[in-house]
MDTraj code that builds the backbone (N, CA, C; nanometers):
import mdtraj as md
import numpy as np

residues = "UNK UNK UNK UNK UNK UNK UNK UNK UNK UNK UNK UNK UNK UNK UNK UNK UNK UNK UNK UNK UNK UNK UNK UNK UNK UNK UNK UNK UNK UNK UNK UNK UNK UNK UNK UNK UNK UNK UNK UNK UNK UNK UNK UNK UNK UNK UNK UNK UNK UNK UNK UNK UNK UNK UNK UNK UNK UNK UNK UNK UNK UNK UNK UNK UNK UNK UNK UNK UNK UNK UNK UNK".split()
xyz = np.array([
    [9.6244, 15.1551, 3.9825],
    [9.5060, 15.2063, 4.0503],
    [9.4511, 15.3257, 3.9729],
    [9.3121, 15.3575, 3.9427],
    [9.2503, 15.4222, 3.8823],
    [9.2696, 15.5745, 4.0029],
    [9.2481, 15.6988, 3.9057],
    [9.2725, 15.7815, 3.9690],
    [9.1236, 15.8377, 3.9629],
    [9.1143, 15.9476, 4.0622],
    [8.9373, 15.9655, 4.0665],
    [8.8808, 16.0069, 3.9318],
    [8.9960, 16.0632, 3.8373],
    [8.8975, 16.1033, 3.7572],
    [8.8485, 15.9830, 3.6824],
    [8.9197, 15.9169, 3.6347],
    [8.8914, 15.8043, 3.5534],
    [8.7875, 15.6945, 3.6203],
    [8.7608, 15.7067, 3.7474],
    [8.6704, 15.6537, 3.8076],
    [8.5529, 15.7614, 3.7614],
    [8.5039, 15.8697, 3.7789],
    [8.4117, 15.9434, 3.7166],
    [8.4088, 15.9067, 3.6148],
    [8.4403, 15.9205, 3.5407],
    [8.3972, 15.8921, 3.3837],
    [8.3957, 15.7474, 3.3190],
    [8.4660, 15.6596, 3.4340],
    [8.3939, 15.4972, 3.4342],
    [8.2722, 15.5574, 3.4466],
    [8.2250, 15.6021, 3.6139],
    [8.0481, 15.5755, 3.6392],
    [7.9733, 15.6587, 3.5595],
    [7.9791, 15.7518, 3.4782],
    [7.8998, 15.8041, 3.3873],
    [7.9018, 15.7573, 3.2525],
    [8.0064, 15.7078, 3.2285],
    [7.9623, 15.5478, 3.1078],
    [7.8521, 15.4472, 3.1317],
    [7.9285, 15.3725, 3.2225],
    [7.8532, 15.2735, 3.3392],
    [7.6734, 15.3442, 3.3314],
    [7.6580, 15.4208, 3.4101],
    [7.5480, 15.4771, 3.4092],
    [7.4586, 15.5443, 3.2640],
    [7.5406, 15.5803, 3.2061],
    [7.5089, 15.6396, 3.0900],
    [7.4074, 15.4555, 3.0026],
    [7.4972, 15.3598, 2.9773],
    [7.4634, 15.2386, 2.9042],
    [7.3275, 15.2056, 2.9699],
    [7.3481, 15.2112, 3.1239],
    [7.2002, 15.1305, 3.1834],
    [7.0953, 15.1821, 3.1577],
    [7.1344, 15.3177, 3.0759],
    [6.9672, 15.3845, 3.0966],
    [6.9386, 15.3713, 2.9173],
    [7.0204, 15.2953, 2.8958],
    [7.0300, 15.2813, 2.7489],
    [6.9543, 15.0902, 2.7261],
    [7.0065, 15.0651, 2.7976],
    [6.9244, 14.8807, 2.8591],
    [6.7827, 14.8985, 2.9159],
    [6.8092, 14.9916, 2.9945],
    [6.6467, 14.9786, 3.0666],
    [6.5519, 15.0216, 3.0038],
    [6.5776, 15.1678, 2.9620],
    [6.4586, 15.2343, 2.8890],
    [6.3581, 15.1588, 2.8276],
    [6.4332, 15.0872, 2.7483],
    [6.2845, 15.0230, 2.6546],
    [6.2148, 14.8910, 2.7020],
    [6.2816, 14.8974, 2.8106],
    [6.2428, 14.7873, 2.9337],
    [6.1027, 14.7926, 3.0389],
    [6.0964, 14.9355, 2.9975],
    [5.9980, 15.0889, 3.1001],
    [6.0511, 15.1233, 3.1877],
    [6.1893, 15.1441, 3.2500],
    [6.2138, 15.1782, 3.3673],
    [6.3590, 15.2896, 3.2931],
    [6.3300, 15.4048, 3.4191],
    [6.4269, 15.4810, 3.3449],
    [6.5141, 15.5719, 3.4615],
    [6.6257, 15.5958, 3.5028],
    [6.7328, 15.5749, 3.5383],
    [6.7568, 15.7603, 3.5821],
    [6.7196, 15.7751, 3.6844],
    [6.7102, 15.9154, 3.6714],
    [6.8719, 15.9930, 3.7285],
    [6.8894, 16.0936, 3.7172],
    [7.0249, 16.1878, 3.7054],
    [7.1438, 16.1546, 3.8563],
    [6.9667, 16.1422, 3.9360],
    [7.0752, 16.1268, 4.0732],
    [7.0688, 15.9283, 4.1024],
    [7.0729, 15.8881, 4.0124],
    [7.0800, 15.7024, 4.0140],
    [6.9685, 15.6348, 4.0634],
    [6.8118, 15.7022, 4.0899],
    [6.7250, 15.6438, 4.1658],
    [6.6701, 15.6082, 4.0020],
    [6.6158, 15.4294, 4.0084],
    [6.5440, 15.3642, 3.8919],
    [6.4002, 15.4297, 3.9365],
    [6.3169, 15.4546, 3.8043],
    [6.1836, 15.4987, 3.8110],
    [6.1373, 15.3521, 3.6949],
    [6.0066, 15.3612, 3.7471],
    [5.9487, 15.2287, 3.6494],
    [5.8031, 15.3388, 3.6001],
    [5.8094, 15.3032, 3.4581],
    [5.6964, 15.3709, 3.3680],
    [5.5996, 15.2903, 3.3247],
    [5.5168, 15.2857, 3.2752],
    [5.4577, 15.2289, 3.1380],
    [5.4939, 15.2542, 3.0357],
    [5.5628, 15.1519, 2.9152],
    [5.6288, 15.1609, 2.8199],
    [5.4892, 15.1619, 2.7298],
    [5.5086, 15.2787, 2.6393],
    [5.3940, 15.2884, 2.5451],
    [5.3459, 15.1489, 2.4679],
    [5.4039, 15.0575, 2.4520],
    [5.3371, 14.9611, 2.4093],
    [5.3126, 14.8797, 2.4993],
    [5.2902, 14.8311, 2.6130],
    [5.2376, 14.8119, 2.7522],
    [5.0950, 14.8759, 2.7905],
    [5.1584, 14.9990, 2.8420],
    [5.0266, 15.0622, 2.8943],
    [4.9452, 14.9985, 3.0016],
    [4.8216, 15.0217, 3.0035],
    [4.7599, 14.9321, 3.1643],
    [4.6674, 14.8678, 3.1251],
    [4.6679, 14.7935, 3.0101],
    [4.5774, 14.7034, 2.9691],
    [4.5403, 14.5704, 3.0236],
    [4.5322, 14.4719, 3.0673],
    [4.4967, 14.3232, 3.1066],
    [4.6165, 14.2749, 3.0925],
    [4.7055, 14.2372, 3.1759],
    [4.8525, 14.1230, 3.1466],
    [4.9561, 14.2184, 3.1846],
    [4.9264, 14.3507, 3.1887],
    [5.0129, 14.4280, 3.1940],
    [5.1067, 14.4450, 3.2833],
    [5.0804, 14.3748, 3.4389],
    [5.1977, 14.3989, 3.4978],
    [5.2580, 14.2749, 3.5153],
    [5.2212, 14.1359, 3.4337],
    [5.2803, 14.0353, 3.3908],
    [5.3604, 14.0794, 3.3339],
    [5.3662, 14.1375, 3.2045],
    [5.4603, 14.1749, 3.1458],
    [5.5675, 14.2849, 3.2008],
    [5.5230, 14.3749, 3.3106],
    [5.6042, 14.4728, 3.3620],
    [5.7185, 14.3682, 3.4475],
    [5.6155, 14.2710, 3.5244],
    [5.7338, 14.1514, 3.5756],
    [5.8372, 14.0626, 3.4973],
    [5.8113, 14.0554, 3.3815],
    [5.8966, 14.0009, 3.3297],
    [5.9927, 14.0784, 3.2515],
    [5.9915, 14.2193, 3.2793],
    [6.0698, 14.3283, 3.2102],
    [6.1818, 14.3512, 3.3035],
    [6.1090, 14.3599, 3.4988],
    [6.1976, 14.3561, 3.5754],
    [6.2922, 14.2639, 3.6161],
    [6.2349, 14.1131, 3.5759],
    [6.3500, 14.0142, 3.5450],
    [6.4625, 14.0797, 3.4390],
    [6.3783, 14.1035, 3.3033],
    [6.5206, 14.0698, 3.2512],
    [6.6017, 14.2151, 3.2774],
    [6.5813, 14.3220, 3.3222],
    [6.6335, 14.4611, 3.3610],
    [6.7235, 14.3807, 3.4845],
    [6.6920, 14.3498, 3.5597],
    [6.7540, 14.2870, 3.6701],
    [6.8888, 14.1682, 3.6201],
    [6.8547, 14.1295, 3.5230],
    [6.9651, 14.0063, 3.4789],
    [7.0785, 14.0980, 3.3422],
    [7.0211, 14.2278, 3.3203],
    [7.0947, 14.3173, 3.2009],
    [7.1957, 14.3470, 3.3180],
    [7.1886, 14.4201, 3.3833],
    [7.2063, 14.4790, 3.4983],
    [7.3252, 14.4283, 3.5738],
    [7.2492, 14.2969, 3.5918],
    [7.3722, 14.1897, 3.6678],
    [7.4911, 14.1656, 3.5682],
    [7.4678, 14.1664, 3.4207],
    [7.5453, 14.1013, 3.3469],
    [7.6436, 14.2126, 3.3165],
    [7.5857, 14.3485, 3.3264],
    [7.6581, 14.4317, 3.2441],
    [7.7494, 14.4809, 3.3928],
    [7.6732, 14.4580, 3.5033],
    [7.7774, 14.5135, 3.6005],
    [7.9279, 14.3760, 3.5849],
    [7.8881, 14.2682, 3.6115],
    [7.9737, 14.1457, 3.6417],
    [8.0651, 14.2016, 3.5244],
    [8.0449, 14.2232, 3.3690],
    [8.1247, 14.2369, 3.3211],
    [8.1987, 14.3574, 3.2492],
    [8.1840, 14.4281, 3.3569],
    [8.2501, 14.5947, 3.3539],
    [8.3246, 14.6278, 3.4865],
    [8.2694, 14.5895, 3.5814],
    [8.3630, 14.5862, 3.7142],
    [8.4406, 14.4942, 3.8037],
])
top = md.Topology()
chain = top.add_chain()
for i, resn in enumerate(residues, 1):
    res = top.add_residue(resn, chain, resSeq=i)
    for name in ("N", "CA", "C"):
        top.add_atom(name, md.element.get_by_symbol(name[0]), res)
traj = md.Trajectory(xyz[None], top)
């Protein structure tokens, strides 16, 4: 059994990577764990744009799933 500390410094790994997946995804992962969604400078709010923001939150959503399933 993991002792608390080593559980801390799992979730600030853990946490540390996702904001390392998402970022360039536009969504960015703030200190106290709440996701913020941006406009990624090559995005921006041009025509298609939140087509593409939807298909960013797919795959953020499937990074997410994959990296949790295979870390915990």
């Amino acid at each position: 059994m993991r002792n608390a500390e080593e559980i801390l410094q799992f979730h600030e790994n853990f946490m540390t990577e996702l904001r390392v997946l998402l970022e360039p995804l536009g969504f960015s992962m703030e200190q106290n764990g709440d996701l913020v969604a941006f406009d990624p400078p090559e995005i921006g709010r041009e025509s298609g744009a939140l087509h593409v923001q939807l298909q960013n939150l797919n795959e953020a959503i499937r990074l997410v799933s994959t990296k949790f399933a295979t870390e915990v």
